[in-house]
C-alpha positions as CSV (number, residue, x, y, z in Angstrom):
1,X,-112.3,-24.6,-128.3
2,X,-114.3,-22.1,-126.4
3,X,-117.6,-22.9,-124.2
4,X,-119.6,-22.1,-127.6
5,X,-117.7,-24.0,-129.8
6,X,-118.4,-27.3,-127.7
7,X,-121.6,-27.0,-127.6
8,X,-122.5,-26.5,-131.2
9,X,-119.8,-29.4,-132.0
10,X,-122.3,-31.1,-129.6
11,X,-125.1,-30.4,-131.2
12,X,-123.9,-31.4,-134.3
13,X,-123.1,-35.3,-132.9
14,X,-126.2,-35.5,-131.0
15,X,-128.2,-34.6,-134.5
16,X,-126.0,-37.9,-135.8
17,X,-128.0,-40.2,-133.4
18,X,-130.6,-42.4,-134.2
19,X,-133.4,-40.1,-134.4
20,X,-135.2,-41.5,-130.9
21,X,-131.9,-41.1,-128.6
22,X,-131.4,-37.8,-130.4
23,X,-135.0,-36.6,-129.4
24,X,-134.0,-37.9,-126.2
25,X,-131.0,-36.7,-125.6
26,X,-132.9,-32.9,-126.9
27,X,-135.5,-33.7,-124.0
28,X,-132.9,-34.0,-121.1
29,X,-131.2,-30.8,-122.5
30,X,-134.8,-29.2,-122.6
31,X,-135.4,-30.8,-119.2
32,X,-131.4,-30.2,-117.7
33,X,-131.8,-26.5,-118.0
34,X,-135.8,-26.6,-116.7
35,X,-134.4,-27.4,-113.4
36,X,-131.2,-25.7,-113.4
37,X,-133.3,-22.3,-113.2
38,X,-135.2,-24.3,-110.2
39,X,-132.4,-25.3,-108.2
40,X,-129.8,-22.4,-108.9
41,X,-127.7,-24.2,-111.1
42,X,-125.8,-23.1,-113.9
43,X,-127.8,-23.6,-117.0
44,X,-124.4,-23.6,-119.3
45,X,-123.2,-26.3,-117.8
46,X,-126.1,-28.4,-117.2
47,X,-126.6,-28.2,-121.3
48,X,-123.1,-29.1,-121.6
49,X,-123.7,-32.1,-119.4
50,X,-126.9,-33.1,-120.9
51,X,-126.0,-32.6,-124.3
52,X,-122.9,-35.2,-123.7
53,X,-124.5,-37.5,-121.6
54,X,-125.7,-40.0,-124.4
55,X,-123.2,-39.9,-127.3
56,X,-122.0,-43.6,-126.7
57,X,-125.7,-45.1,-125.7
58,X,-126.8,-46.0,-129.4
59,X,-123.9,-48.6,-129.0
60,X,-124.3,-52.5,-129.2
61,X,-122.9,-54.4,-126.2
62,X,-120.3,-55.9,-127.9
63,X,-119.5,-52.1,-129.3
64,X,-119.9,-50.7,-125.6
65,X,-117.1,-53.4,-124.4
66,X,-114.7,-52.7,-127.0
67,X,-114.7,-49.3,-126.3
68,X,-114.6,-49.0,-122.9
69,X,-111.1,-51.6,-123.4
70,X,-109.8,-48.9,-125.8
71,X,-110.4,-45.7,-124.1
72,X,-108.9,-47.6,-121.0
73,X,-112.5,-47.3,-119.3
74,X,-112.7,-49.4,-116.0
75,X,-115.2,-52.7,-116.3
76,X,-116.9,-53.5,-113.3
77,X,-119.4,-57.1,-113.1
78,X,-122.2,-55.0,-113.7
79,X,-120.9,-53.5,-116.2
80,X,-119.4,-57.0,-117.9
81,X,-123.4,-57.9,-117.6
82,X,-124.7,-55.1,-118.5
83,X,-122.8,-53.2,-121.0
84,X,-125.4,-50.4,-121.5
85,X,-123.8,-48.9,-118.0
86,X,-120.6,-48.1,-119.7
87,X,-122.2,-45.4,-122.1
88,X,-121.2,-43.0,-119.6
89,X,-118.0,-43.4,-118.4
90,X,-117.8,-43.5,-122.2
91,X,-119.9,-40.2,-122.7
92,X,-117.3,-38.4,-119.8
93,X,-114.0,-40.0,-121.7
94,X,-115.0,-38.6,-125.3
95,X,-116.2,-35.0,-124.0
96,X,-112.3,-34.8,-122.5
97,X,-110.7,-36.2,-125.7
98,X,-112.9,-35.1,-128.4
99,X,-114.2,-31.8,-127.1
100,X,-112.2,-30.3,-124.6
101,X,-114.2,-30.6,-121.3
102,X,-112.3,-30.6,-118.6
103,X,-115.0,-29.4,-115.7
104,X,-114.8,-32.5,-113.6
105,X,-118.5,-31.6,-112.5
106,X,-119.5,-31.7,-116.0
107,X,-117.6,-35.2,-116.6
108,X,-118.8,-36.7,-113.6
109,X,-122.6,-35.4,-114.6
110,X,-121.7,-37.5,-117.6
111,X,-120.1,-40.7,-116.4
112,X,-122.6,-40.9,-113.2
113,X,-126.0,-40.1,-115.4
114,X,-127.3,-43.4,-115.4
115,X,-125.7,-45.4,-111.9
116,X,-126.1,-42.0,-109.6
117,X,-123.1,-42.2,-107.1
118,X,-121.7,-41.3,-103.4
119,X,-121.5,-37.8,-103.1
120,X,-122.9,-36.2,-106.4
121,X,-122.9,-32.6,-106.9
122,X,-125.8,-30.5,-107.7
123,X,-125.4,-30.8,-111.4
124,X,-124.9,-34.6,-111.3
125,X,-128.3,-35.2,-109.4
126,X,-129.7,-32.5,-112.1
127,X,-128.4,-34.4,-114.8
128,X,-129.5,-38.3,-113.1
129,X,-132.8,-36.2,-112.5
130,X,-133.4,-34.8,-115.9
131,X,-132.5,-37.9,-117.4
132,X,-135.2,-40.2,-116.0
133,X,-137.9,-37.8,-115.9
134,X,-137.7,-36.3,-119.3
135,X,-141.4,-36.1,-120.9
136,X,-141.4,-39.4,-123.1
137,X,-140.3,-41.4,-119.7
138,X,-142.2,-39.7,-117.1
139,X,-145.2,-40.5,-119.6
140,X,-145.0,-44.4,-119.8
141,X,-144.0,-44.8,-115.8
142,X,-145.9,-44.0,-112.8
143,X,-142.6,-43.8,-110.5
144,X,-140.8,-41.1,-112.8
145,X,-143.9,-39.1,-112.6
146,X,-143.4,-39.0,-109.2
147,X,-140.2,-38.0,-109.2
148,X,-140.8,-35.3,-111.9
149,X,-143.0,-33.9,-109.0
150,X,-140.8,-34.0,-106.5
151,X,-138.0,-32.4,-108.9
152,X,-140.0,-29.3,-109.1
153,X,-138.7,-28.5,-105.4
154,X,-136.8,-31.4,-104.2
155,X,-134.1,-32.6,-105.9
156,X,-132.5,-34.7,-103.9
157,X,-136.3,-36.0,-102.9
158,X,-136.6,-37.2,-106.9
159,X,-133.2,-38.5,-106.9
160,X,-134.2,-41.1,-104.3
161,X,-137.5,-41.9,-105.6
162,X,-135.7,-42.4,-109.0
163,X,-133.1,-44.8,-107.0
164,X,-135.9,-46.5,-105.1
165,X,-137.7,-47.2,-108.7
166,X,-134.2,-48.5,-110.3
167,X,-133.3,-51.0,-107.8
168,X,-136.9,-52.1,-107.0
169,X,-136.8,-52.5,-110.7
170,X,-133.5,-54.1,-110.5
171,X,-134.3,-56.8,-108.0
172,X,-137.8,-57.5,-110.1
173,X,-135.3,-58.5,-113.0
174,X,-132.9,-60.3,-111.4
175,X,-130.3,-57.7,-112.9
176,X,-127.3,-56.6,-110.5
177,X,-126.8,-53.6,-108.9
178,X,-124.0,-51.6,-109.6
179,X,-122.3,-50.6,-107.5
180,X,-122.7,-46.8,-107.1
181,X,-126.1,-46.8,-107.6
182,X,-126.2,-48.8,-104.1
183,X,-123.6,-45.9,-102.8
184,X,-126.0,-43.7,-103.8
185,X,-129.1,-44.7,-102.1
186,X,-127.6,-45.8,-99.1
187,X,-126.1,-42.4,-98.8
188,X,-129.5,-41.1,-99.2
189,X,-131.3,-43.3,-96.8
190,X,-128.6,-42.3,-94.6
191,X,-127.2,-45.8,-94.5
């Protein structure tokens, strides 16, 4: 399958989603490439990224935990509490097996969209970035805005005001951290 072939195959599953995850998904593509001209990324594969990131999120828990058994995904406590965080190791498993994609960047863009992880490249902080600050959520939260400001020439300035908003929001909760996203910001802070 060439490069052109995947996405369009992608763009037909993302117009399968439930219409709202499908705008959203069309908003972090819109968003993905936005910032790729910004920060010197390449735009092709930030769409590819952003177009796979959410194919598995529309999934129940229950759904989310089968699947993750089946494609031989691995579970983690937080994820066993919070199935939502496999949707994309999930996302990264079907663009290999379904479409082809073997650009690990790409993948790990994917898998690491929502957690943010140790050592991210450029595109996975684009693609953590242009997930969270997308129009429709940079609207309804104070904190995204921020970091949608800081994302116009900072990125790794909105990936840690995004990670400074999830675990503040985290600990508000009572939800656990996962593990990576704690990687992430300690790496950050330089801790």
């Amino acid at each position: 399958m060439t490069a052109i072939d995947t996405v369009a195959e992608l763009q037909r599953a993302v117009a399968r989603l439930p219409s709202g995850l499908r705008d959203h998904v069309l908003r972090v593509v819109d968003e993905a490439q936005r910032l790729a001209l910004l920060h010197g990324v390449d735009t092709d594969r930030a769409t590819l990224a952003a177009l796979g990131h959410d194919l598995y999120r529309g999934l129940s828990p229950a759904e989310l935990l089968d699947e993750a058994e089946r494609a031989g995904v691995d579970i983690g406590d937080a994820a066993r509490s919070q199935p939502i965080l496999l949707h994309g190791p999930l996302a990264a498993s079907e663009l290999t097996a379904r479409y082809g994609v073997t650009d690990a960047d790409v993948l790990a863009a994917a898998r690491y969209h929502t957690t943010a992880r140790a050592g991210m490249s450029r595109l996975e902080r684009l693609l953590f970035v242009a997930d969270k600050i997308e129009a429709e959520k940079a609207a309804h939260e104070p904190a995204l805005a921020a970091a949608r400001e800081l994302a116009e020439t900072d990125l790794d300035a909105a990936v840690r005001r995004i990670l400074e908003f999830q675990v503040a929001r985290a600990v508000e909760r009572g939800w656990p951290l996962h593990p990576d996203t704690v990687a992430a910001r300690d790496e950050l802070l330089g801790g």
